[in-house]
MARTOR-936923 format. One record per atom (N, C-alpha, C): chain; atom name; residue in one letter; x, z, y; residue number from 0. Coordinates in nm, 4 decimals, m for minus. Atoms other than C-alpha are relative to their C-alpha. Last residue first. Example, Ala and Ser with C-alpha at 12.3 -4.5 7.8 and 13.67 -1.06 7.14 Angstrom:
REM residues 2
[pt "A","N","S",[m0.0820,m0.0060,m0.1190],1],
[pt "A","CA","S",[1.3670,0.7140,m0.1060],1],
[pt "A","C","S",[m0.0770,0.0730,0.1090],1],
[pt "A","N","A",[0.0890,0.0000,m0.1190],0],
[pt "A","CA","A",[1.2300,0.7800,m0.4500],0],
[pt "A","C","A",[0.0900,0.0000,0.1200],0],
REM end
This chain:
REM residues 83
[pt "A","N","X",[0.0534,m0.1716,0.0541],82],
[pt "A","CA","X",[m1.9305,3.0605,0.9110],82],
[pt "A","C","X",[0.0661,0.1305,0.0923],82],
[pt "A","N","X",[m0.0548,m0.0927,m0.0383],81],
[pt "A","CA","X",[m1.9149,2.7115,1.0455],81],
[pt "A","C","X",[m0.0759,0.1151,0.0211],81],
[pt "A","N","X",[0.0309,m0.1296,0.0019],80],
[pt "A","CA","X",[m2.0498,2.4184,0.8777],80],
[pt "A","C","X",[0.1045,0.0995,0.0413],80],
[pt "A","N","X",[m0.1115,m0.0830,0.0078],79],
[pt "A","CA","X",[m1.9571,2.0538,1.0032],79],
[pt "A","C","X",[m0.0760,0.1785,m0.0460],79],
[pt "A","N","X",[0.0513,m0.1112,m0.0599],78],
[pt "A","CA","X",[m2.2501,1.7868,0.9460],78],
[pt "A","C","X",[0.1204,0.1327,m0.0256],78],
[pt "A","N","X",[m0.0201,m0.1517,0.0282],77],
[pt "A","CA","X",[m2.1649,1.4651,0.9620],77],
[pt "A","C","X",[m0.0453,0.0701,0.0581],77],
[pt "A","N","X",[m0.1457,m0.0129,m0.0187],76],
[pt "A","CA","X",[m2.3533,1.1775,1.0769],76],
[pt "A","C","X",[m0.0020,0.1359,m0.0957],76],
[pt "A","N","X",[m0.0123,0.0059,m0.1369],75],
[pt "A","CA","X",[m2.7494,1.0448,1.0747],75],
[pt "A","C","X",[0.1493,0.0536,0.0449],75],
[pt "A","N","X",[m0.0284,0.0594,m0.0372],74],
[pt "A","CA","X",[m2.7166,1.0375,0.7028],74],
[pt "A","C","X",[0.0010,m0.0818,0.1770],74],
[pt "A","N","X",[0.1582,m0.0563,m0.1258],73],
[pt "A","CA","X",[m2.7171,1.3837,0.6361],73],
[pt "A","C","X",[0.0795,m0.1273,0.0423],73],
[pt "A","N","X",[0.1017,m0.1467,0.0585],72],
[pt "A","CA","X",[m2.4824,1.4384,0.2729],72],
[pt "A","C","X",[m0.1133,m0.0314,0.1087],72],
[pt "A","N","X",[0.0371,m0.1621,m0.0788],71],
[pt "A","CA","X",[m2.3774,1.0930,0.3150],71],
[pt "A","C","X",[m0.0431,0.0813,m0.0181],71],
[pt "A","N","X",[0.0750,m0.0032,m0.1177],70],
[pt "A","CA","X",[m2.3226,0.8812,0.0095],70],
[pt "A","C","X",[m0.0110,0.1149,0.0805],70],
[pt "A","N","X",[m0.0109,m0.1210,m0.0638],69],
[pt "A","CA","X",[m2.0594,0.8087,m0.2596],69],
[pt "A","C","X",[m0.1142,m0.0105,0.0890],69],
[pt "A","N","X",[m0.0033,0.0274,m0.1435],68],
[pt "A","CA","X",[m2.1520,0.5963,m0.5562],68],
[pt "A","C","X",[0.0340,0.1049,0.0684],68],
[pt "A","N","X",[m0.1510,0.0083,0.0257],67],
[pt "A","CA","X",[m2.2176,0.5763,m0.9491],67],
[pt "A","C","X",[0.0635,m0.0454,0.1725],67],
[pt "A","N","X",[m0.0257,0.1715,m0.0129],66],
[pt "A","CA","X",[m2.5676,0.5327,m0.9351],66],
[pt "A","C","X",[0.1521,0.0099,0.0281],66],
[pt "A","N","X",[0.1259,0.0759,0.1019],65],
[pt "A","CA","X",[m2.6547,0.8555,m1.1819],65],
[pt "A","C","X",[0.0699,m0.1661,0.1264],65],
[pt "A","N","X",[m0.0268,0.1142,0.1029],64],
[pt "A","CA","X",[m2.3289,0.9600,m1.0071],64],
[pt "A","C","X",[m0.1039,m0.0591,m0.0967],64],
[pt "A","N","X",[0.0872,0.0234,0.0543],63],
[pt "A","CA","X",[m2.3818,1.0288,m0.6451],63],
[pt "A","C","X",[0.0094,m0.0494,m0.1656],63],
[pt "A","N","X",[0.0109,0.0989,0.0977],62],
[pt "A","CA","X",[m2.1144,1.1716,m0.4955],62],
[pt "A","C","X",[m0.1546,m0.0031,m0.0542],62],
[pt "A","N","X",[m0.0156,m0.0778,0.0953],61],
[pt "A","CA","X",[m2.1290,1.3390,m0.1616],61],
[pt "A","C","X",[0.0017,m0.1106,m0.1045],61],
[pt "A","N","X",[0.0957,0.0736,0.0747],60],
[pt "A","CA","X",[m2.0261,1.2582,0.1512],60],
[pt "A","C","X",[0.0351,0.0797,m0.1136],60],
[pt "A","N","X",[0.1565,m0.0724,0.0015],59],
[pt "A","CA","X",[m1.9313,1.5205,0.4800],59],
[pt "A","C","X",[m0.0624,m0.0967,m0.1429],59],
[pt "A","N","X",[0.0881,0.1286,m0.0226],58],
[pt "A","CA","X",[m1.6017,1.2674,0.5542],58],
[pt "A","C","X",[m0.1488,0.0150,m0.0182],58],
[pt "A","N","X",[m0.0559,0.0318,m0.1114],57],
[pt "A","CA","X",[m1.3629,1.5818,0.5226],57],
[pt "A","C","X",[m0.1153,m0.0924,0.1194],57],
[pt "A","N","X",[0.0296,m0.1079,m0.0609],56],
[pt "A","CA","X",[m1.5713,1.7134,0.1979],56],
[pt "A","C","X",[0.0310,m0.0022,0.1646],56],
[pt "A","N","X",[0.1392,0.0008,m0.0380],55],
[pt "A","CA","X",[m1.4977,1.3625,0.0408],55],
[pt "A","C","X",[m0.0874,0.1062,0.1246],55],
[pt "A","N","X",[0.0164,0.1618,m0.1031],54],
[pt "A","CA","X",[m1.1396,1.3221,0.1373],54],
[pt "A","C","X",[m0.1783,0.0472,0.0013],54],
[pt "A","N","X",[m0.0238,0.0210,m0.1538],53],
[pt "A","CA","X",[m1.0712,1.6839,0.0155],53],
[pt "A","C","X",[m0.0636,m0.0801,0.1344],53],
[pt "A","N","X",[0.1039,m0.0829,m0.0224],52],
[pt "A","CA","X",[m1.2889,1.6612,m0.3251],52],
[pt "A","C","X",[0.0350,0.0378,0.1728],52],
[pt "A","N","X",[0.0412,m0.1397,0.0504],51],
[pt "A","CA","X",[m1.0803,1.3459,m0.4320],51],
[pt "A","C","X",[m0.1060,0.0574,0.0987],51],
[pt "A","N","X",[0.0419,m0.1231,m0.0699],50],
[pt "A","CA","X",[m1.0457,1.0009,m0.3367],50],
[pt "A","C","X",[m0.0396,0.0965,m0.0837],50],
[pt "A","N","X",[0.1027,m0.1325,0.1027],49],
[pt "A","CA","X",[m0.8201,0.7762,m0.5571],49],
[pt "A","C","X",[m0.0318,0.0890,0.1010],49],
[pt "A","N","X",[m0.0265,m0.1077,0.0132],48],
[pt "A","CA","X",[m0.6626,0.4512,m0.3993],48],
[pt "A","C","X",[m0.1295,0.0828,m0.0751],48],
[pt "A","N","X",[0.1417,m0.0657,m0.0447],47],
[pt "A","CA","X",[m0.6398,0.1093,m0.5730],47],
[pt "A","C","X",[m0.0149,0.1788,0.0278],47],
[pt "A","N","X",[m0.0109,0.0712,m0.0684],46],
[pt "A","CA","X",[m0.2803,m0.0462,m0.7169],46],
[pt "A","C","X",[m0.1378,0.0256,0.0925],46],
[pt "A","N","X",[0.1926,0.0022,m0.0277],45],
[pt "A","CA","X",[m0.1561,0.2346,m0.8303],45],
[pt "A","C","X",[m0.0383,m0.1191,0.0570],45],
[pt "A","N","X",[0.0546,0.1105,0.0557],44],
[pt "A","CA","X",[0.2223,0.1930,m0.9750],44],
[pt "A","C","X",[m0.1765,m0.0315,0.0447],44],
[pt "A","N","X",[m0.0913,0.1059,0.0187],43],
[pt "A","CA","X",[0.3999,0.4146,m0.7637],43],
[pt "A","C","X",[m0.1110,m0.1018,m0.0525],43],
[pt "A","N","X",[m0.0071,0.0018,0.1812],42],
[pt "A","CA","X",[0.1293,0.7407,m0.7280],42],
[pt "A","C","X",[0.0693,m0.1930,0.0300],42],
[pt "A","N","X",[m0.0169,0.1310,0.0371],41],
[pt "A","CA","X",[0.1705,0.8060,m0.3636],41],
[pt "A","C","X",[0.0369,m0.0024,m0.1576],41],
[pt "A","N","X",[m0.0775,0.0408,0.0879],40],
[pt "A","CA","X",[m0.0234,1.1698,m0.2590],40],
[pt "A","C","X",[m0.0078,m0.1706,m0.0512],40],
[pt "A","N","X",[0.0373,0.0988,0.1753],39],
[pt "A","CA","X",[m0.2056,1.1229,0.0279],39],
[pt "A","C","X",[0.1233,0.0386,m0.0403],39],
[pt "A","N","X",[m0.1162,0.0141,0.1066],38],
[pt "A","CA","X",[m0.1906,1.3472,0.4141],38],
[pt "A","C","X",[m0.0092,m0.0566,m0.1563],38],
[pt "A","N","X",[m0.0603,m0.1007,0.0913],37],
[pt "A","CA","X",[m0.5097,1.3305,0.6012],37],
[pt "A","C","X",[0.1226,m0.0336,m0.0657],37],
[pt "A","N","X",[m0.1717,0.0417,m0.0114],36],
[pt "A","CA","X",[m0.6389,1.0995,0.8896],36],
[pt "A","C","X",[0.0119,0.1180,m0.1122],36],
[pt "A","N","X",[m0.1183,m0.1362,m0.0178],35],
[pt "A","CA","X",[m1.0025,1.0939,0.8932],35],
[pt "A","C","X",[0.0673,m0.0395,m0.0114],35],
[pt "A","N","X",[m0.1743,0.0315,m0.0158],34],
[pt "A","CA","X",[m1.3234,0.8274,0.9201],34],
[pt "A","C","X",[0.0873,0.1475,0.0629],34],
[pt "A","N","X",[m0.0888,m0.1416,m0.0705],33],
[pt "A","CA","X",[m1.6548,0.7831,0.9025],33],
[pt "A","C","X",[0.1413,0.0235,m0.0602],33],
[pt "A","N","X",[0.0298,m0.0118,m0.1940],32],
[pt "A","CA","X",[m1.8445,0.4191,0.9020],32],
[pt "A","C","X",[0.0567,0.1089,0.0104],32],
[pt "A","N","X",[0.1345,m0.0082,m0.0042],31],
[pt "A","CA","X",[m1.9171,0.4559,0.4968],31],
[pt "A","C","X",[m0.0116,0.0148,0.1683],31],
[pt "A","N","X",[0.0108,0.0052,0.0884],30],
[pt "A","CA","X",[m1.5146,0.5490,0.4207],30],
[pt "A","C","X",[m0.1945,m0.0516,0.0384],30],
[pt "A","N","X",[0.1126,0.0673,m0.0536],29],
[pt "A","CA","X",[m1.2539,0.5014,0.6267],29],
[pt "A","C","X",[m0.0780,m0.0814,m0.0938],29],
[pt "A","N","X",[0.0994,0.0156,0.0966],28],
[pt "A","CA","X",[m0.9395,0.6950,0.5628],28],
[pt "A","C","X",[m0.1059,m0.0602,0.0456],28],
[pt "A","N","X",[0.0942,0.0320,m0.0714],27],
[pt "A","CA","X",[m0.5986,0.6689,0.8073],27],
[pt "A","C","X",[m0.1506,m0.0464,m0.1441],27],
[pt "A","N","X",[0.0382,0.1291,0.0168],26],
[pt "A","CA","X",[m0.3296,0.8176,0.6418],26],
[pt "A","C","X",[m0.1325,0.0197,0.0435],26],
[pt "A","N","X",[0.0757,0.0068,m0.1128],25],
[pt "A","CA","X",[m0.1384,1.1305,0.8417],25],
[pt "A","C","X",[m0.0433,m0.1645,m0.0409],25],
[pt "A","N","X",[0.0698,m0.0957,m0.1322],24],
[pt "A","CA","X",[0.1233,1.1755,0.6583],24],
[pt "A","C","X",[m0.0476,m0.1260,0.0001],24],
[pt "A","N","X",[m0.0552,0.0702,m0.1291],23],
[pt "A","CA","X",[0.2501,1.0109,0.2997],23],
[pt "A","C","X",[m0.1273,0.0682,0.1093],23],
[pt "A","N","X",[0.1340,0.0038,m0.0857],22],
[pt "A","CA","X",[0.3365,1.2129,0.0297],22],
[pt "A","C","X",[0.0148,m0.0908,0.1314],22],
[pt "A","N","X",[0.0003,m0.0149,m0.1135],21],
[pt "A","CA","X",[0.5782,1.1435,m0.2578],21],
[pt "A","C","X",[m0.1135,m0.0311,0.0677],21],
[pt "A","N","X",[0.0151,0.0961,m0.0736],20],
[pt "A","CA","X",[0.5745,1.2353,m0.6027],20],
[pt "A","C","X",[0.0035,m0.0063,0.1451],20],
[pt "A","N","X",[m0.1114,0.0138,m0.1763],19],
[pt "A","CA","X",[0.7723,1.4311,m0.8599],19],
[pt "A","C","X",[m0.0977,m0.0779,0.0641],19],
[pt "A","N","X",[m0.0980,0.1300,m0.0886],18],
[pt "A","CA","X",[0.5182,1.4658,m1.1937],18],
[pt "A","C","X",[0.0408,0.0076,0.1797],18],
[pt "A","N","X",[m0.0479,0.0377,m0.1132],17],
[pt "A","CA","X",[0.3432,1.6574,m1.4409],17],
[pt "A","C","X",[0.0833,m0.0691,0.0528],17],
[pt "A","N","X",[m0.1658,0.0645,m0.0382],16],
[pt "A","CA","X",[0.1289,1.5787,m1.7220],16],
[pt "A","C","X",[0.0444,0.1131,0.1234],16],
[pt "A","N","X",[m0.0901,m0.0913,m0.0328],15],
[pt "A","CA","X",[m0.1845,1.8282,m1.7928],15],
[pt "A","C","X",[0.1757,m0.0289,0.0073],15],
[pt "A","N","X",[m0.0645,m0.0862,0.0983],14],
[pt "A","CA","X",[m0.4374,1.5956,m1.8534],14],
[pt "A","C","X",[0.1285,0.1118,m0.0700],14],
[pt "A","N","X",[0.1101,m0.0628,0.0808],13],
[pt "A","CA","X",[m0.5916,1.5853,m1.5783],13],
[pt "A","C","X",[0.0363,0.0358,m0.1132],13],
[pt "A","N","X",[0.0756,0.0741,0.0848],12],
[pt "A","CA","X",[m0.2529,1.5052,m1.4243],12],
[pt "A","C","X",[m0.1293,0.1235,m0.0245],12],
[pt "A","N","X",[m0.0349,m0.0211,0.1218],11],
[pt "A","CA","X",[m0.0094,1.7509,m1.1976],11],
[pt "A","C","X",[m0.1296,m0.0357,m0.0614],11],
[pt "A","N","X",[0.1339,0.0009,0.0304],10],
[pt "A","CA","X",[0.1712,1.7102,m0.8951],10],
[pt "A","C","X",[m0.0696,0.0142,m0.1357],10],
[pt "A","N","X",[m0.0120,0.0110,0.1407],9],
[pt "A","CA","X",[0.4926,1.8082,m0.7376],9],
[pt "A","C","X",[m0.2069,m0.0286,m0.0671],9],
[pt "A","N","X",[0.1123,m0.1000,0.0533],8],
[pt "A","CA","X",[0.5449,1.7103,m0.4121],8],
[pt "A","C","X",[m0.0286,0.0306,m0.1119],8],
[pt "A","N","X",[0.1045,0.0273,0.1219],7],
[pt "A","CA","X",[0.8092,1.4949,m0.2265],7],
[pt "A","C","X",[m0.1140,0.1454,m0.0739],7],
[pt "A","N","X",[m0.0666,m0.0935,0.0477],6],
[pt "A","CA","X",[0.8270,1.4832,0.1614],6],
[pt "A","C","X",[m0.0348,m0.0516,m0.2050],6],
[pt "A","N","X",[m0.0534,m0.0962,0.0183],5],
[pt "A","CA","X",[0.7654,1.1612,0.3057],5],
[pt "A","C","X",[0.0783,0.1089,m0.1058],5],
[pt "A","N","X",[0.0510,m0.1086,0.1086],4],
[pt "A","CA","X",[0.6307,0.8498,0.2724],4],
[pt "A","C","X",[0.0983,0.0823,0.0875],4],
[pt "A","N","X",[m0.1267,m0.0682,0.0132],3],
[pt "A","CA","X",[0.5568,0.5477,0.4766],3],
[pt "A","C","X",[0.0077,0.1066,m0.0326],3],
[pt "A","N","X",[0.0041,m0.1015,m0.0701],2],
[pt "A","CA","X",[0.2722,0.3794,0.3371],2],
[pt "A","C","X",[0.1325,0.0421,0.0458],2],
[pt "A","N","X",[m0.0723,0.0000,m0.0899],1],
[pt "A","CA","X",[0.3000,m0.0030,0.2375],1],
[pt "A","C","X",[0.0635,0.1464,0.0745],1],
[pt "A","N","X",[0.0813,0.0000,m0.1204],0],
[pt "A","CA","X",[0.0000,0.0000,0.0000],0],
[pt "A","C","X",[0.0852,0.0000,0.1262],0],
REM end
C-alpha cells in the first residue's frame, strides 16, 4: 500500500502465531463518508486492509453479519459517548 512505516510491534494471530511487524502513523481511513487517521499494523504480503474493533468503534459503525456488511450505528452521523 506504499505506507511509510515506523516503529516495529509485536503482534499476535488468531491462531496464536506471533510476529515482528511494522506500524505505520497516522493512516488516513474512510469508510461509509466518515473518516479517521489512526496508526495500522503492516502485514507484508496483504494485499487488502483488515479493520478491526478500533477502526470500527472510531467511525461509530457496526457490523452487520446476517448481510455481511458494516453500517452506521445512527445514520445521520456519529454518535460520541461520554461518561
Amino acid at each position: 500500500m506504499g505506507l511509510p512505516l515506523g516503529r516495529e510491534v509485536q503482534v499476535r494471530y488468531a491462531d496464536g502465531r506471533r510476529a515482528i511487524r511494522r506500524e505505520a502513523n497516522s493512516v488516513w481511513i474512510k469508510i461509509l463518508d466518515r473518516d479517521t487517521t489512526l496508526p495500522a499494523v503492516v502485514e507484508p504480503r496483504r494485499q487488502t486492509a483488515l479493520i478491526g474493533a478500533i477502526v470500527l468503534e472510531a467511525l461509530d459503525l457496526l457490523v452487520d453479519c446476517t448481510a455481511q456488511r458494516v453500517v452506521p450505528r445512527d445514520p445521520s452521523g456519529p454518535v460520541y459517548e461520554i461518561e
